[in-house]
PyMOL Python script that loads the backbone (N, CA, C, O; Angstrom):
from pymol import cmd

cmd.read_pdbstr("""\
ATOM      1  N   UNK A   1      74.004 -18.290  40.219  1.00  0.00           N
ATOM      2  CA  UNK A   1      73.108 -17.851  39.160  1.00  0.00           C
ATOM      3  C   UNK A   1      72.159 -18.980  38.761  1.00  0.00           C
ATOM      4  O   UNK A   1      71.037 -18.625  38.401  1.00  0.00           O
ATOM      5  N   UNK A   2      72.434 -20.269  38.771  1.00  0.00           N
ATOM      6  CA  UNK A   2      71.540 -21.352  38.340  1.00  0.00           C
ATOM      7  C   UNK A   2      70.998 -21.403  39.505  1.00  0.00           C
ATOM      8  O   UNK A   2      69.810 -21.250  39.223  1.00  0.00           O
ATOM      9  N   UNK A   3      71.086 -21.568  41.158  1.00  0.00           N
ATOM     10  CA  UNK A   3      69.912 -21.287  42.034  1.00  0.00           C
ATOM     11  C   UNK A   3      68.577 -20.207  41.476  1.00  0.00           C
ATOM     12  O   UNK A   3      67.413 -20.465  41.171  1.00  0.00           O
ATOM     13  N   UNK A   4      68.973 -19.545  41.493  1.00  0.00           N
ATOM     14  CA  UNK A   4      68.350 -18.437  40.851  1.00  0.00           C
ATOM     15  C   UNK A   4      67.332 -18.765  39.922  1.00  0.00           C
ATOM     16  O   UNK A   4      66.105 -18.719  40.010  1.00  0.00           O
ATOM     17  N   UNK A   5      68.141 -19.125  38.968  1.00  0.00           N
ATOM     18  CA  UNK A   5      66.960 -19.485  37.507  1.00  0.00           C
ATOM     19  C   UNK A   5      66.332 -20.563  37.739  1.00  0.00           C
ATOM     20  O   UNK A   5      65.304 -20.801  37.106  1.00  0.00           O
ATOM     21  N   UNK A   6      66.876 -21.556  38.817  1.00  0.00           N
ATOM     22  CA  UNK A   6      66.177 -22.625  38.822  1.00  0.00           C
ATOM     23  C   UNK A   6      64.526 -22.106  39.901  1.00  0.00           C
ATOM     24  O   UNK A   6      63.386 -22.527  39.707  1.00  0.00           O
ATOM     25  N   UNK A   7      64.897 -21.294  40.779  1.00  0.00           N
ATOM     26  CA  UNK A   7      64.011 -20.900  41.701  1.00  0.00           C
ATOM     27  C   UNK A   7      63.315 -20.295  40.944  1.00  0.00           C
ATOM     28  O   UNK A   7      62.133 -20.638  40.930  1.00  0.00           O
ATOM     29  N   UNK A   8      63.670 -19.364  40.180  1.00  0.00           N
ATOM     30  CA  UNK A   8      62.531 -18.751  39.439  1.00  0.00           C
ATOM     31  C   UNK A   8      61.461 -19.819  38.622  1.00  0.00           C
ATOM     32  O   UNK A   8      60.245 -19.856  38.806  1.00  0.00           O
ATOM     33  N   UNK A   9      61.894 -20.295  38.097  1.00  0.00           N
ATOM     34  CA  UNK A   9      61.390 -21.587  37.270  1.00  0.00           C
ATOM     35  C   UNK A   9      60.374 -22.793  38.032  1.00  0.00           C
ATOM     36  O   UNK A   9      59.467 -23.480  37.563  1.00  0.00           O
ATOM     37  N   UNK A  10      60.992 -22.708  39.484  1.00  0.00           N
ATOM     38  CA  UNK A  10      59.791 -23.592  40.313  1.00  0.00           C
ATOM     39  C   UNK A  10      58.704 -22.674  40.827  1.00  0.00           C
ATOM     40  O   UNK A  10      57.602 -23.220  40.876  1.00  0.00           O
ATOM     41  N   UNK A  11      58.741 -21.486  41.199  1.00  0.00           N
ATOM     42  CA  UNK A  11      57.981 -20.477  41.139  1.00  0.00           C
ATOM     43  C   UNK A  11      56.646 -20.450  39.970  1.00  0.00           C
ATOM     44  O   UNK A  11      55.458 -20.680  40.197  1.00  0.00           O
ATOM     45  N   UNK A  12      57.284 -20.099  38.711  1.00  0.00           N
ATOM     46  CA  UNK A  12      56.787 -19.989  37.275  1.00  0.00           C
ATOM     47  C   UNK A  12      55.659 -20.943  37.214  1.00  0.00           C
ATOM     48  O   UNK A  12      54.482 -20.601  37.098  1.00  0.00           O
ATOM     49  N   UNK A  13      56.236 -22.580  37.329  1.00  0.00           N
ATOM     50  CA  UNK A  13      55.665 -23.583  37.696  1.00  0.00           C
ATOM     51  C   UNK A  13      54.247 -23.577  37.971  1.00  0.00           C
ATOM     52  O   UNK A  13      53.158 -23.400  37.424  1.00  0.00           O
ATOM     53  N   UNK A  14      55.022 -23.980  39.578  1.00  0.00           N
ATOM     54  CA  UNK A  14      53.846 -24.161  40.871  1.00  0.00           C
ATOM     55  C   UNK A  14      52.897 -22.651  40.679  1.00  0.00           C
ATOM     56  O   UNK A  14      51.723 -22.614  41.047  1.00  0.00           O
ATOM     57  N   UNK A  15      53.315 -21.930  40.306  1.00  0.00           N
ATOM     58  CA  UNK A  15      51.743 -20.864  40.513  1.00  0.00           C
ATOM     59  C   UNK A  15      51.051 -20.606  39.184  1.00  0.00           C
ATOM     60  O   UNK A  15      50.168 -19.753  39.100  1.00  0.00           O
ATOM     61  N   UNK A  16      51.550 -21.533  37.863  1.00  0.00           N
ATOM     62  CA  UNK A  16      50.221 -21.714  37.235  1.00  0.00           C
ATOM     63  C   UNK A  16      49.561 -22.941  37.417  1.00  0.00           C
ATOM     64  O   UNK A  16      49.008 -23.392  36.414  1.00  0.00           O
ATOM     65  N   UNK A  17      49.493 -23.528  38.362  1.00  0.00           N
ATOM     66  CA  UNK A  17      48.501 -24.810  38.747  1.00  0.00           C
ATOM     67  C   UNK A  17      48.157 -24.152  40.148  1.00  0.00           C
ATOM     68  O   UNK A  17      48.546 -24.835  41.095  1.00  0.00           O
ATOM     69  N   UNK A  18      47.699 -23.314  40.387  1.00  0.00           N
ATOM     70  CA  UNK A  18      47.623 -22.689  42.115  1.00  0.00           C
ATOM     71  C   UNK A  18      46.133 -21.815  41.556  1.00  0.00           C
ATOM     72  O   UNK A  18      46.044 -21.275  40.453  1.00  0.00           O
ATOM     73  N   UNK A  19      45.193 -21.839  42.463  1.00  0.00           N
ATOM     74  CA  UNK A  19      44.352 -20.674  42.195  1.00  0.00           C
ATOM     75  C   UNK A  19      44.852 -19.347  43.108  1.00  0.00           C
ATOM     76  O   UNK A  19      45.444 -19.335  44.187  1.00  0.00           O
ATOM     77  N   UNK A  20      44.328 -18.095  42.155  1.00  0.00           N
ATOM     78  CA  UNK A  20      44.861 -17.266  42.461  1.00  0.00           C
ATOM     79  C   UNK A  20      44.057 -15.744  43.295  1.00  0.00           C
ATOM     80  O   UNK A  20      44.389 -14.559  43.292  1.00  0.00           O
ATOM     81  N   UNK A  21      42.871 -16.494  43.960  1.00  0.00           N
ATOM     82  CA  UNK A  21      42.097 -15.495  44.194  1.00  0.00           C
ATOM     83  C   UNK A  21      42.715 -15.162  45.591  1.00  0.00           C
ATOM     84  O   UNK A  21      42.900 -13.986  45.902  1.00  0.00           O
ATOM     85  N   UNK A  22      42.991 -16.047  46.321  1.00  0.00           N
ATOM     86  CA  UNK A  22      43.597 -15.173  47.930  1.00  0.00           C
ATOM     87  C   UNK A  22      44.553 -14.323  47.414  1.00  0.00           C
ATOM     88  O   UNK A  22      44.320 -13.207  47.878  1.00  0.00           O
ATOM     89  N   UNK A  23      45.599 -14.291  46.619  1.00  0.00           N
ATOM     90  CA  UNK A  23      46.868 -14.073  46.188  1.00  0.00           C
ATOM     91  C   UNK A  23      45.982 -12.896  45.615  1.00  0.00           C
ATOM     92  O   UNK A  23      46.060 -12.051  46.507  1.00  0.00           O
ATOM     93  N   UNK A  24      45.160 -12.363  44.585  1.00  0.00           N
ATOM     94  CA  UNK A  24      44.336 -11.357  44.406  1.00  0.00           C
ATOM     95  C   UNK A  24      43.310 -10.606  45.429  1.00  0.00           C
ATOM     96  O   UNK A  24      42.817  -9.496  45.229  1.00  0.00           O
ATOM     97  N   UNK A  25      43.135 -11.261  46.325  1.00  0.00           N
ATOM     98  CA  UNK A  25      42.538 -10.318  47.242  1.00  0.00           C
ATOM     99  C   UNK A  25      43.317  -9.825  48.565  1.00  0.00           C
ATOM    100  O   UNK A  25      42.914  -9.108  49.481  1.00  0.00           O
ATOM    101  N   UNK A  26      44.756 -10.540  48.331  1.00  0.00           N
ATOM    102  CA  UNK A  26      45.710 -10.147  49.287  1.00  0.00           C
ATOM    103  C   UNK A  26      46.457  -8.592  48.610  1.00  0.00           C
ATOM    104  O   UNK A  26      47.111  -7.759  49.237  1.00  0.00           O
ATOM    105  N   UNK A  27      46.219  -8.588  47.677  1.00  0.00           N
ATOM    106  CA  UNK A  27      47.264  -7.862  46.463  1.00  0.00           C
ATOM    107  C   UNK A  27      46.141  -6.023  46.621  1.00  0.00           C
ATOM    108  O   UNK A  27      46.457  -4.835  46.685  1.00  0.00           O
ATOM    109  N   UNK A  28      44.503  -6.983  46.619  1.00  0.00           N
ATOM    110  CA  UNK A  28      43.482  -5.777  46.512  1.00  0.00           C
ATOM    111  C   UNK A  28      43.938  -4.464  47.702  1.00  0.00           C
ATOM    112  O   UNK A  28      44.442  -3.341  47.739  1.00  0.00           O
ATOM    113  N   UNK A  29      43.315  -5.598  48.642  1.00  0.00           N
ATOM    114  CA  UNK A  29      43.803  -5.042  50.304  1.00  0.00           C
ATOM    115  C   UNK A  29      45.154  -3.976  50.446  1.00  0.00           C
ATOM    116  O   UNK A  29      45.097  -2.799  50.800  1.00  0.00           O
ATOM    117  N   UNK A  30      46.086  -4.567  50.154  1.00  0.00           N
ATOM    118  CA  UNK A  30      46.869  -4.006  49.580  1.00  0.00           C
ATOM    119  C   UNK A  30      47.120  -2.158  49.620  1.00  0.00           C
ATOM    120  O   UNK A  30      47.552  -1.235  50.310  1.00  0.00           O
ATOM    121  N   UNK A  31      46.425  -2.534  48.207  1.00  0.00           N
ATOM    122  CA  UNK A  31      46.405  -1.647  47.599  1.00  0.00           C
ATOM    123  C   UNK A  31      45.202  -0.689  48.156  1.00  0.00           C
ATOM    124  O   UNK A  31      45.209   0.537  48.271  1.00  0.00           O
ATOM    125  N   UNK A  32      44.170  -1.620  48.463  1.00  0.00           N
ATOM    126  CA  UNK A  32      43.142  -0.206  49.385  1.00  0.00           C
ATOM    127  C   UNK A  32      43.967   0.206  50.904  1.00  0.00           C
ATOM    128  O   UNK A  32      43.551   0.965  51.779  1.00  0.00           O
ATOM    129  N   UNK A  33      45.161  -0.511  50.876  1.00  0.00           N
ATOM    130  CA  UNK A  33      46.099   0.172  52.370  1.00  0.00           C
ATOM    131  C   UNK A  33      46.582   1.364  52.253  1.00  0.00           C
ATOM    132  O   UNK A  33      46.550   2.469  52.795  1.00  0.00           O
ATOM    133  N   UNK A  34      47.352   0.423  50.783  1.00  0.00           N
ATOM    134  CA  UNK A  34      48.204   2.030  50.436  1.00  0.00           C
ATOM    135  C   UNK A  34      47.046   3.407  49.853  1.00  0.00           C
ATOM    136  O   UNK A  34      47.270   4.555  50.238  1.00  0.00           O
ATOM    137  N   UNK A  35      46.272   3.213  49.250  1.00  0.00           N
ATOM    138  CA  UNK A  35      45.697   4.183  48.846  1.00  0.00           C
ATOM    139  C   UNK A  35      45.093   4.941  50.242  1.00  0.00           C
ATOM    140  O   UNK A  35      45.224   6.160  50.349  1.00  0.00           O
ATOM    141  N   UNK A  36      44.477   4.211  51.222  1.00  0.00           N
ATOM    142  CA  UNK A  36      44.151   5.136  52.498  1.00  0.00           C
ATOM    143  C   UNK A  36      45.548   6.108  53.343  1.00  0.00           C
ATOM    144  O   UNK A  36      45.672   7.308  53.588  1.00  0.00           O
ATOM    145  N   UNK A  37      46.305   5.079  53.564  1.00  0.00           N
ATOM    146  CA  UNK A  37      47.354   6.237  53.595  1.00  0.00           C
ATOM    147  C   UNK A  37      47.801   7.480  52.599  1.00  0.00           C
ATOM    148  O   UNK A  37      47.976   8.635  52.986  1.00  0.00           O
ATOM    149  N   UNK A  38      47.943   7.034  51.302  1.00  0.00           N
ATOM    150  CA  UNK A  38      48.058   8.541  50.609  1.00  0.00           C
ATOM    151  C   UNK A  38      47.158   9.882  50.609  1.00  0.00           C
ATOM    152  O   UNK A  38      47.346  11.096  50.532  1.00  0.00           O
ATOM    153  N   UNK A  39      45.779   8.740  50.773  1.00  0.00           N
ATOM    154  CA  UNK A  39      44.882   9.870  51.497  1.00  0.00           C
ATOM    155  C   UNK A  39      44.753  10.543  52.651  1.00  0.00           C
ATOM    156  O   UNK A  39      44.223  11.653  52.686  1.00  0.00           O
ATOM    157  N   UNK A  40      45.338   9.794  53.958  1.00  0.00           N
ATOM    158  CA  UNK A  40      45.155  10.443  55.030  1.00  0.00           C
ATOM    159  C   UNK A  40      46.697  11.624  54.371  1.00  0.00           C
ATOM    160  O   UNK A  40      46.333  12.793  54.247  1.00  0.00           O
ATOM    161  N   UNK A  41      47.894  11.423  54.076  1.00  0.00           N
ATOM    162  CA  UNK A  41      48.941  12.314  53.951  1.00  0.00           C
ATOM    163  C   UNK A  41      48.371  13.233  53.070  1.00  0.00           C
ATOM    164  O   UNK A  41      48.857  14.363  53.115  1.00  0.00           O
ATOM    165  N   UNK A  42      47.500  13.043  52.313  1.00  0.00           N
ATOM    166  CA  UNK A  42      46.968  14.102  51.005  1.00  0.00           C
ATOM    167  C   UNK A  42      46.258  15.322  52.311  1.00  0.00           C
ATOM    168  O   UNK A  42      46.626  16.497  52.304  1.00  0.00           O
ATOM    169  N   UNK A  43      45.355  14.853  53.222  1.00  0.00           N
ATOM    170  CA  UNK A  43      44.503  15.505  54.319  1.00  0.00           C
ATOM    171  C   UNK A  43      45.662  16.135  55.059  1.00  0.00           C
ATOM    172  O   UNK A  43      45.279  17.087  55.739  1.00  0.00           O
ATOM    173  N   UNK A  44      46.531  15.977  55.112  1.00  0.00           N
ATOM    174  CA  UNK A  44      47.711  16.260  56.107  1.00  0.00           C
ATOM    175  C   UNK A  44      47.732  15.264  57.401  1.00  0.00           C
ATOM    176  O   UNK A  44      47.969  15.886  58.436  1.00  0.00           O
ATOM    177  N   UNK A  45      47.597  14.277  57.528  1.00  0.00           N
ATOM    178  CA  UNK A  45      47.026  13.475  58.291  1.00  0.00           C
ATOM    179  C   UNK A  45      48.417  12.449  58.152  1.00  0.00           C
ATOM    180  O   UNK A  45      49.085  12.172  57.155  1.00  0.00           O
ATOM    181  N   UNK A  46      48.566  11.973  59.715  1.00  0.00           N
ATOM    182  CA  UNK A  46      48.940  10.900  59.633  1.00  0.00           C
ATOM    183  C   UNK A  46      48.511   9.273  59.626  1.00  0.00           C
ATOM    184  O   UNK A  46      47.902   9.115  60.685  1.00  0.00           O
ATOM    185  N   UNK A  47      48.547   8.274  59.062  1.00  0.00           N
ATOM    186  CA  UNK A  47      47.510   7.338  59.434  1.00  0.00           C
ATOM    187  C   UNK A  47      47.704   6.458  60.481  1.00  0.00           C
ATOM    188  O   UNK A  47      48.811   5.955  60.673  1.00  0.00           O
ATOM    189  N   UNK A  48      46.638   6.188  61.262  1.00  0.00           N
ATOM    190  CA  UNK A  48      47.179   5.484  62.259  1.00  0.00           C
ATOM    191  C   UNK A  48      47.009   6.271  63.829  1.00  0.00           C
ATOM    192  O   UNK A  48      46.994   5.841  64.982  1.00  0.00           O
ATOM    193  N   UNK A  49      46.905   7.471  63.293  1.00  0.00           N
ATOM    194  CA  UNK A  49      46.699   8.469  64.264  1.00  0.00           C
ATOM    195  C   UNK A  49      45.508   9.328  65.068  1.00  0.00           C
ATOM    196  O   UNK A  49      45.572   9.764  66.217  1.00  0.00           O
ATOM    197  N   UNK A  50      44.681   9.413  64.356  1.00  0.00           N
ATOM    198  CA  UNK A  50      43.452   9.467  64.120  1.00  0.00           C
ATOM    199  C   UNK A  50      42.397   8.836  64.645  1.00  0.00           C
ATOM    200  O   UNK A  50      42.131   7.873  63.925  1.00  0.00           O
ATOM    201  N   UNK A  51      41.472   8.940  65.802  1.00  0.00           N
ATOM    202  CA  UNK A  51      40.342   7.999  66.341  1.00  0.00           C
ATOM    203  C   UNK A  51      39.061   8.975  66.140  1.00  0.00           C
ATOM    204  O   UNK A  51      38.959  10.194  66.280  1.00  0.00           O
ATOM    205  N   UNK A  52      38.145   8.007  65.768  1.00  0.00           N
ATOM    206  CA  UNK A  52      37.174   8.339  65.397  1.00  0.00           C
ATOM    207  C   UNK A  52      36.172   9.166  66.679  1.00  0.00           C
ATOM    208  O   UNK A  52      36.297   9.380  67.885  1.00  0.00           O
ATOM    209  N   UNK A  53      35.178   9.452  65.643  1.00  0.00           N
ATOM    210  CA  UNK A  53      34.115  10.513  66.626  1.00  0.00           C
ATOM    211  C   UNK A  53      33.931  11.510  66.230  1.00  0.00           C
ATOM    212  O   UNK A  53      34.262  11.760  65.071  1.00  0.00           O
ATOM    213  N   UNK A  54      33.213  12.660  67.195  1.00  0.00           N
ATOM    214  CA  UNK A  54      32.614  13.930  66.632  1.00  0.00           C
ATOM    215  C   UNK A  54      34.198  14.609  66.384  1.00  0.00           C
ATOM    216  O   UNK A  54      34.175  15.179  65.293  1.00  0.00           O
ATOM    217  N   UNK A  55      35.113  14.693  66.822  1.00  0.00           N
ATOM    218  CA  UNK A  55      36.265  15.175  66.541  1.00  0.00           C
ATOM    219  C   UNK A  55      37.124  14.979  65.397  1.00  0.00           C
ATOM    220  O   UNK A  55      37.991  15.783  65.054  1.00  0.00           O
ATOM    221  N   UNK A  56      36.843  13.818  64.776  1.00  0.00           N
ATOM    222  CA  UNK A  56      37.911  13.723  63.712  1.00  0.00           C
ATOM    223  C   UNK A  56      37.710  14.596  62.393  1.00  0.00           C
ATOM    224  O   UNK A  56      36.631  15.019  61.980  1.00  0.00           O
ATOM    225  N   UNK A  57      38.733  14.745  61.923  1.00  0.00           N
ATOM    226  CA  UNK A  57      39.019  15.560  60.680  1.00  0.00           C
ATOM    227  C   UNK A  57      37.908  15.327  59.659  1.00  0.00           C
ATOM    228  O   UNK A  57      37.811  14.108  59.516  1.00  0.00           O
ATOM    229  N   UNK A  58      36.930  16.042  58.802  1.00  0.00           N
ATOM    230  CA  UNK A  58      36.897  15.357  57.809  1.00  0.00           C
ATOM    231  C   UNK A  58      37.480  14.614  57.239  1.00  0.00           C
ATOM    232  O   UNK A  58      36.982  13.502  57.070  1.00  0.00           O
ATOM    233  N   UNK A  59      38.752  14.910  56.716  1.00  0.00           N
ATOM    234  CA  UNK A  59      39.423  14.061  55.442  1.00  0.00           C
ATOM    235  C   UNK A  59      39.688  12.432  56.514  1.00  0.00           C
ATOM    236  O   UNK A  59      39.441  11.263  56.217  1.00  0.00           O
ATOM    237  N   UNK A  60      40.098  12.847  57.404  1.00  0.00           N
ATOM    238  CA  UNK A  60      39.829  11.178  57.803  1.00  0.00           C
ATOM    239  C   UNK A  60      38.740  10.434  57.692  1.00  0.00           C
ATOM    240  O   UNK A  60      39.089   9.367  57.188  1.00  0.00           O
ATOM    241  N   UNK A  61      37.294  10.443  57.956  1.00  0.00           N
ATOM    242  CA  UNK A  61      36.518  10.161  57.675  1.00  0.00           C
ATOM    243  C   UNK A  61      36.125  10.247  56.341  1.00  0.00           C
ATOM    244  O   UNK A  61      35.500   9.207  56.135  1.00  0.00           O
ATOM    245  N   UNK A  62      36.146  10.906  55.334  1.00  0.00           N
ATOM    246  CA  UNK A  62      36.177  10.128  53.980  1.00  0.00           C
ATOM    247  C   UNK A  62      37.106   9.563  53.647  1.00  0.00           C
ATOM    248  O   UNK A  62      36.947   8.735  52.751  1.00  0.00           O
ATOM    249  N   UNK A  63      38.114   9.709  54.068  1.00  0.00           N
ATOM    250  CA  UNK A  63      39.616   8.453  53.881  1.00  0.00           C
ATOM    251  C   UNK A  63      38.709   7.071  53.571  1.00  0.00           C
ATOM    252  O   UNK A  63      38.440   6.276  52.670  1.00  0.00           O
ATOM    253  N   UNK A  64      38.355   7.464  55.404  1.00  0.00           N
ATOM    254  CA  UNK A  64      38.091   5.455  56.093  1.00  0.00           C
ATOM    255  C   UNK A  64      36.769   5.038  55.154  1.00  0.00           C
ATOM    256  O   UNK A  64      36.610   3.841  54.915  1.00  0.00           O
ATOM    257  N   UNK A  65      35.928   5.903  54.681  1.00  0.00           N
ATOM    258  CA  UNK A  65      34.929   5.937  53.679  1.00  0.00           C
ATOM    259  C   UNK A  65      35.246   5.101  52.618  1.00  0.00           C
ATOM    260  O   UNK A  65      34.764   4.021  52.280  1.00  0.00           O
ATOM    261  N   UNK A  66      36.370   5.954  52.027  1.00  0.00           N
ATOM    262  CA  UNK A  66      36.952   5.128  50.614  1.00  0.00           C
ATOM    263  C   UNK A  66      37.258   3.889  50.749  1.00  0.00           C
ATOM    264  O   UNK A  66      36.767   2.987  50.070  1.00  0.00           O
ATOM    265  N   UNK A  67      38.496   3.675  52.063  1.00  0.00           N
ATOM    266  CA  UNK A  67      39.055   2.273  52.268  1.00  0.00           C
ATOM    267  C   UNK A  67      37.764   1.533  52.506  1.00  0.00           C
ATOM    268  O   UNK A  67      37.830   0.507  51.830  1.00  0.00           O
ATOM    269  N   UNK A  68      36.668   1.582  53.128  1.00  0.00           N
ATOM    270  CA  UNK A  68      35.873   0.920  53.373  1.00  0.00           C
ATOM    271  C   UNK A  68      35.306  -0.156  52.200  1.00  0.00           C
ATOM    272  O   UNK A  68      35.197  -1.382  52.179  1.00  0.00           O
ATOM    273  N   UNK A  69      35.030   0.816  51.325  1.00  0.00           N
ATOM    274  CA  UNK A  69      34.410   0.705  50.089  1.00  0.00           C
ATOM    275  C   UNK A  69      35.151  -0.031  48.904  1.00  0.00           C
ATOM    276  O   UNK A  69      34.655  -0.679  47.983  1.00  0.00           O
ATOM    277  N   UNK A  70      36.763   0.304  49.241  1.00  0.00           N
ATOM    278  CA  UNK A  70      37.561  -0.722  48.514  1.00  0.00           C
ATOM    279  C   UNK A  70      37.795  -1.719  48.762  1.00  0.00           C
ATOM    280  O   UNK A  70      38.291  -2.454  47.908  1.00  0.00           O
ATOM    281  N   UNK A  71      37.450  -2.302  50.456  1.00  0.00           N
ATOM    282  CA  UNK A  71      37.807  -3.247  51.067  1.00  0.00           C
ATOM    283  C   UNK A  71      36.733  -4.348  50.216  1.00  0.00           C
ATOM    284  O   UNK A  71      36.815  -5.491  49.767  1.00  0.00           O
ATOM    285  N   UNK A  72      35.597  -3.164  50.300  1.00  0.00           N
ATOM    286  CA  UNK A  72      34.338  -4.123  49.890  1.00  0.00           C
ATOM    287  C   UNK A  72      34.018  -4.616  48.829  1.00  0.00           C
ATOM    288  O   UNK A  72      33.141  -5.454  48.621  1.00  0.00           O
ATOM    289  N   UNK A  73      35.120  -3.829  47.690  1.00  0.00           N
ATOM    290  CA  UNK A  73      35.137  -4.309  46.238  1.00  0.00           C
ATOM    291  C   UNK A  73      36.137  -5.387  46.425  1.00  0.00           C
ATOM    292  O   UNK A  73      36.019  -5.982  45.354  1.00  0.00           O
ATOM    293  N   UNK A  74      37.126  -6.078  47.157  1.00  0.00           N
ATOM    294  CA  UNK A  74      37.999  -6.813  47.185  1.00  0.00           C
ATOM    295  C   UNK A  74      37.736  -8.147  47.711  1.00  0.00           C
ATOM    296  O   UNK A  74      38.558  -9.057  47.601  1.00  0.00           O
ATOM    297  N   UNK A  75      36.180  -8.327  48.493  1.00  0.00           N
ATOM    298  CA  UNK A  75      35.532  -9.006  49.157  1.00  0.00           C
ATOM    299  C   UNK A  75      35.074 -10.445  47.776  1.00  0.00           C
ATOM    300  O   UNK A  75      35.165 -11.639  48.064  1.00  0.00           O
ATOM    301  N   UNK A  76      34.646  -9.982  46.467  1.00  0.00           N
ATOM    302  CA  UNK A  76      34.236 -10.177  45.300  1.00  0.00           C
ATOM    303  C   UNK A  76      35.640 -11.105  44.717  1.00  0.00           C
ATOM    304  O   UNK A  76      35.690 -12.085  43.974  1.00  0.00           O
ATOM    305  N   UNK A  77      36.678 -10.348  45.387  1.00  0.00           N
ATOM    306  CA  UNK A  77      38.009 -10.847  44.198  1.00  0.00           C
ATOM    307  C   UNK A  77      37.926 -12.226  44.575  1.00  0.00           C
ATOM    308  O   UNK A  77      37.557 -13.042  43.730  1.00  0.00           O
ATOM    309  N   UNK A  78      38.282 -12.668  45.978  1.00  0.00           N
ATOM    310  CA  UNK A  78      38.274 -13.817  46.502  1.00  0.00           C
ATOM    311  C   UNK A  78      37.938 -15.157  46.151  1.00  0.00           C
ATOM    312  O   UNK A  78      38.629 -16.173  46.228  1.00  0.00           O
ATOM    313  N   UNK A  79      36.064 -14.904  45.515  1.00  0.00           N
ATOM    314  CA  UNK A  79      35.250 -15.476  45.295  1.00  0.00           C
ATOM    315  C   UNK A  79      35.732 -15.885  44.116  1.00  0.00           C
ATOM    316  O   UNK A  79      35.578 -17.040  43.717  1.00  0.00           O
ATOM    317  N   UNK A  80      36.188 -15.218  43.636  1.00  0.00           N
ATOM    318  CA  UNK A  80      36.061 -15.522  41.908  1.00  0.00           C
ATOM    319  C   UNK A  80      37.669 -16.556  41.546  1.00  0.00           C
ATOM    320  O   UNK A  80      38.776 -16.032  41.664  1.00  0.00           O
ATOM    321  N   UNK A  81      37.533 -17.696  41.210  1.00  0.00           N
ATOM    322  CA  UNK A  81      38.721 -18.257  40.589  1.00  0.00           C
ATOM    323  C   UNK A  81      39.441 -17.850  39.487  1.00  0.00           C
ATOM    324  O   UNK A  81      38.979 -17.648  38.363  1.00  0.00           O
ATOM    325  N   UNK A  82      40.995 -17.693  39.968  1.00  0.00           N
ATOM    326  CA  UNK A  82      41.486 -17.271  38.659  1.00  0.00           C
ATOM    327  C   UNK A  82      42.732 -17.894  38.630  1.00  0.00           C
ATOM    328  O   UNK A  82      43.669 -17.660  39.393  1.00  0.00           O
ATOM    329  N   UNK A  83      42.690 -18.968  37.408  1.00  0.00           N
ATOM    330  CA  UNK A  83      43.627 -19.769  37.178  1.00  0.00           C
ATOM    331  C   UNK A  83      44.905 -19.507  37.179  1.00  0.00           C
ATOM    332  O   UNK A  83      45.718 -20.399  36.933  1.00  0.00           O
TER     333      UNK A  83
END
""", "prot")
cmd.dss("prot")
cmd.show_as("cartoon", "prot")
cmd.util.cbc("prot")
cmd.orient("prot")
């Protein structure tokens, strides 16, 4: 149990002297992953499955639309320092 608290505690530490923008644009990404998958399953779609062209589903193609677009808001997080 004191491993523990002590690990937590060097953790606690070291990442308020760390900048935190990769760690935020790793977190963004993320999250524009998971959200494209809920969308391709919302389409009935599996992700991953799917290649582009005159054939693909709509909903895949506004899927990859969205992710695109979130990727591109996450591009911004990076830049920005956050203590």
């Amino acid at each position: 149990m004191k491993k523990l608290v002590l690990a937590i505690l060097l953790v606690l530490f070291f990442s308020s002297i760390t900048e935190a923008g990769p760690l935020a644009y790793a977190i963004c990404q993320t999250a524009c992953n998971a959200g494209w998958v809920a969308c391709y399953a919302a389409g009935g779609l599996v992700a991953g499955t799917v290649t582009g062209g005159v054939g693909a589903p709509v909903a895949a193609i506004l899927c990859n639309v969205a992710q695109g677009a979130c990727m591109a808001a996450c591009a911004a997080v990076i830049l920005a320092p956050t203590p």
